[in-house]
C-alpha positions in Angstrom: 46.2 -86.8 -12.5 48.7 -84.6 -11.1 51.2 -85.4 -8.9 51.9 -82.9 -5.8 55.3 -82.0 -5.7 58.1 -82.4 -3.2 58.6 -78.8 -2.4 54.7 -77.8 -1.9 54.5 -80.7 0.5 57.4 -79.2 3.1 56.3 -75.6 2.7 53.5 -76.2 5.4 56.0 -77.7 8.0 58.2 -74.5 7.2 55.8 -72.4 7.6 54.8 -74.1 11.0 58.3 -74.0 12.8 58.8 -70.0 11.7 55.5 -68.9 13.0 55.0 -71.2 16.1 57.0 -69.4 18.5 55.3 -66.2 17.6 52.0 -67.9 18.2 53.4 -69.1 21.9 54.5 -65.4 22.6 51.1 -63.8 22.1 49.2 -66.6 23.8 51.8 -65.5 27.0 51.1 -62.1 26.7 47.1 -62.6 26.5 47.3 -65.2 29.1 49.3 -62.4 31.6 47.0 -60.0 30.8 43.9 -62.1 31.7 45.9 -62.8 34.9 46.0 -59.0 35.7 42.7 -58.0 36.6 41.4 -54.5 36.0 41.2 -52.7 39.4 38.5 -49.8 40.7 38.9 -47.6 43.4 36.4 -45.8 45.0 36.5 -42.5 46.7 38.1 -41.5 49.7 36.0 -41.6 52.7 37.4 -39.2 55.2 37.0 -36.0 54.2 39.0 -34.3 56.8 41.8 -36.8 57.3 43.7 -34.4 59.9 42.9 -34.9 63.4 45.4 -32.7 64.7 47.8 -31.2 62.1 50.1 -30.1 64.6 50.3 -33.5 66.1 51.3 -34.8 62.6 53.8 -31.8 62.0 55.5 -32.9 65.2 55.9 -36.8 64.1 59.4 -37.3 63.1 59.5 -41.2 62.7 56.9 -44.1 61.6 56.9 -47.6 61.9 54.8 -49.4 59.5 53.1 -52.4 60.9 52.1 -55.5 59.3 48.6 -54.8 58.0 45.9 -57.2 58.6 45.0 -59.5 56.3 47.6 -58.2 53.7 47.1 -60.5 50.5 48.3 -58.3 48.3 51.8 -56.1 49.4 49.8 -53.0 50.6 52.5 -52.9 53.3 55.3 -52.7 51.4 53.9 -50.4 49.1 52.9 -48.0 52.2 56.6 -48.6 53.5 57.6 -47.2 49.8 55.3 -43.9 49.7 56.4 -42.8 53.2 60.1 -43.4 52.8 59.7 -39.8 49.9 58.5 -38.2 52.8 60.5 -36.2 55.1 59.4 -38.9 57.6 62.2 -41.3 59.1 60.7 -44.5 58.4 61.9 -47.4 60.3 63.1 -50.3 58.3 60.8 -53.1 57.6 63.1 -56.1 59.0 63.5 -54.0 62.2 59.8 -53.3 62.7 59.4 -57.4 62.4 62.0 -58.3 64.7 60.2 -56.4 67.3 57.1 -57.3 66.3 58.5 -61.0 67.3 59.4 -59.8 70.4 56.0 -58.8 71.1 55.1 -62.9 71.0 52.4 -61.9 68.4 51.6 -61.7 65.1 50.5 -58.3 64.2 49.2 -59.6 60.8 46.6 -61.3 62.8 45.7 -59.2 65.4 41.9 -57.9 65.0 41.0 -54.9 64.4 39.5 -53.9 67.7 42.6 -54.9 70.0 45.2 -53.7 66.8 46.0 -50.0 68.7 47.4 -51.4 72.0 49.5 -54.0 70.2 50.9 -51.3 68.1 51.5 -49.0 70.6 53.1 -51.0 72.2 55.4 -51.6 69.2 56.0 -48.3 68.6 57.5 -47.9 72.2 60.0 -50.5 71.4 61.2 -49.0 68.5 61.4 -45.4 69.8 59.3 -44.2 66.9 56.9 -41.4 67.0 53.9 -43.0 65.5 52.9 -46.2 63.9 50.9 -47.1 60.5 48.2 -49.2 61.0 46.9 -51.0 58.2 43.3 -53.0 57.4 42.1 -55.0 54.5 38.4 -55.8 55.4 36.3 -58.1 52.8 33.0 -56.7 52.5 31.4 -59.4 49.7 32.7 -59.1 46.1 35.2 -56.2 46.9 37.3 -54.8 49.8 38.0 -52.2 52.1 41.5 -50.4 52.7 41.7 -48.5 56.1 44.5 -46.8 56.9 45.7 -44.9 60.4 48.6 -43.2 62.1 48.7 -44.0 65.6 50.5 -41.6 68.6 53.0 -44.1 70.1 52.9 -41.7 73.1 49.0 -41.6 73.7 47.2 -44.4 70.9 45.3 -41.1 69.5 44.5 -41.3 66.0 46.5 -38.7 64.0 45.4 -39.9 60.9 42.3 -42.3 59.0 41.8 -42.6 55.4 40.1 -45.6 53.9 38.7 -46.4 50.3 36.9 -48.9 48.9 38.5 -51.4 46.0 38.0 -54.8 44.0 39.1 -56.5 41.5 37.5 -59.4 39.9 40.1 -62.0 40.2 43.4 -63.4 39.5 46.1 -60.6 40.1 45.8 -56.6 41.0 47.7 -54.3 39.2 50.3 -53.7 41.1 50.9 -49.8 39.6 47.0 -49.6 40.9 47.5 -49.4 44.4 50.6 -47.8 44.4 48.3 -45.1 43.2 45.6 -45.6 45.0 47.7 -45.7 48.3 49.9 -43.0 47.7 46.3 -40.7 46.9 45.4 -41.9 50.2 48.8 -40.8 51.9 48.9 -37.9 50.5 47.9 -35.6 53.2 49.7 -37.3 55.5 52.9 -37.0 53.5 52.7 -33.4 53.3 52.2 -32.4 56.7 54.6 -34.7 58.1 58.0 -33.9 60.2 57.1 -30.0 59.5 57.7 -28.3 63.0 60.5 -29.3 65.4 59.6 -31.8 68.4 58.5 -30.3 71.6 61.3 -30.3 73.9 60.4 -32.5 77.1 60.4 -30.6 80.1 61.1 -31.4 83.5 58.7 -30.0 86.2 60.5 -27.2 88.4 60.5 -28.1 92.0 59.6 -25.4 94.2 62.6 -24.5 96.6 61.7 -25.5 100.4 62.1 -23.2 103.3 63.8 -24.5 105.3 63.0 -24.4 108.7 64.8 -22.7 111.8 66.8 -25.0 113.4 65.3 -25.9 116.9 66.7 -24.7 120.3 68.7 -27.6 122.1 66.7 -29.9 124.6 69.1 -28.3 127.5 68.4 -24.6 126.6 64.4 -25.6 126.2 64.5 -27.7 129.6 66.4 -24.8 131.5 65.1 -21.4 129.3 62.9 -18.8 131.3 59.1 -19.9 130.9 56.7 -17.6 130.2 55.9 -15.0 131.8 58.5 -15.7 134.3 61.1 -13.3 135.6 64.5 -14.0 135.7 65.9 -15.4 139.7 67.7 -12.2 139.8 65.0 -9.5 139.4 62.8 -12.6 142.3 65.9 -11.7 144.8 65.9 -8.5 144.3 62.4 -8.1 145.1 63.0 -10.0 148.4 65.9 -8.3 149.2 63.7 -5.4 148.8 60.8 -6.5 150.5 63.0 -7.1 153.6 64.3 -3.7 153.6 60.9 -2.4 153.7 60.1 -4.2 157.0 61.4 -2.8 160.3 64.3 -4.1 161.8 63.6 -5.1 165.8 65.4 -2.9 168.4 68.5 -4.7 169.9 68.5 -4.7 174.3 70.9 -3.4 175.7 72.9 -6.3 177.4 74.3 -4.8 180.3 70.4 -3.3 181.8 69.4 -5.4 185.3 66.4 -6.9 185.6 65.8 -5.6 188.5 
């Protein structure tokens, strides 16, 4: 019978503390990348995403709202694509301190009464337009709409939307900043391109004035017309008297007798 040695009965235990935390490591990285789910995109669905280019070109400042039902960061990840633009985007903390101010949360707002509410937000802030954002669950994947709403009017400028899913546990987050920034694109290179319109004042027409009215007195006491002045009426008189014959005076000093 032979006898097992000393030395072959730690090598297994050596072997098992040098290799272990390699073991741990690669269990991590599987375990991360089963955590980060593979995401698909679909196309775009607006094929003509300009309303109004020259509206866009005119836009100078943005202010990116909370999107609606936002699970994932698309916000900030909008926030990030428009800030290379030539766009002034208004800071994110700013935008939610007035969006508190507005005694609502945007986040939550639905869809259909989401343009006055960020209108109204855009007002506050003074910026030209405001990004409004929608995630939209339609079964086993999603639905990303984005707009550009006129703070001055609530006309669309922009719509873009797409269609993604992912089949659980975490999206990639260098996924949608593609898939967002595709999205943006148009948007991002036709914005802040021509000058503002310069607001104009309507010219008010100058008023004629009005000759100044005669005194009461003069009115009162002026020749009416078709009246002749007193004068030319006592010269007539005078006149007229002269024309008639003056009676023959009596002698006083002729008897009646």
């Amino acid at each position: 019978m032979h006898c097992l040695s000393w030395s072959s009965v730690r090598r297994p235990h050596f072997f098992c503390r040098l290799y272990a935390p390699l073991v741990c490591l690669f269990a991590l990285i599987a375990l991360s990348a089963c955590a980060t789910s593979r995401f698909f995109a679909g196309d775009q669905k607006n094929s003509l995403p300009l309303a109004d280019i020259r509206l866009i070109e005119e836009a100078h400042s943005v202010a990116v709202a909370p999107f609606y039902q936002d699970d994932n960061h698309w916000r900030q990840l909008a926030q990030e694509a428009l800030s290379t633009s030539k766009l002034d985007v208004i800071p994110e903390d700013k935008v939610d301190a007035a969006g508190r101010n507005t005694g609502k949360d945007l986040s939550s707002v639905a869809p259909e009464k989401r343009a006055g509410a960020l209108v109204i937000l855009g007002r506050s802030l003074q910026a030209d337009a405001v990004l409004n954002g929608i995630v939209l669950p339609k079964g086993d994947r999603h639905e990303l709409i984005i707009q550009l709403l006129s703070s001055g009017d609530s006309r669309i400028l922009f719509w873009q939307a797409a269609d993604f899913s992912f089949p659980g546990g975490r999206i990639d987050p260098d996924s949608q900043r593609e898939l967002i920034s595709r999205m943006l694109a148009p948007l991002i290179a036709n914005a802040a391109k021509r000058g503002k319109p310069l607001v104009t004042h309507p010219v008010r027409a100058r008023s004629v004035e009005a000759p100044a009215a005669a005194p009461k007195q003069a009115i009162e006491h002026g020749p009416k017309p078709g009246s002749q002045p007193k004068a030319e009426k006592k010269q007539k008189i005078d006149r007229r008297h002269e024309r008639e014959p003056k009676p023959l005076a009596v002698p006083e000093d002729i008897s009646p007798m």
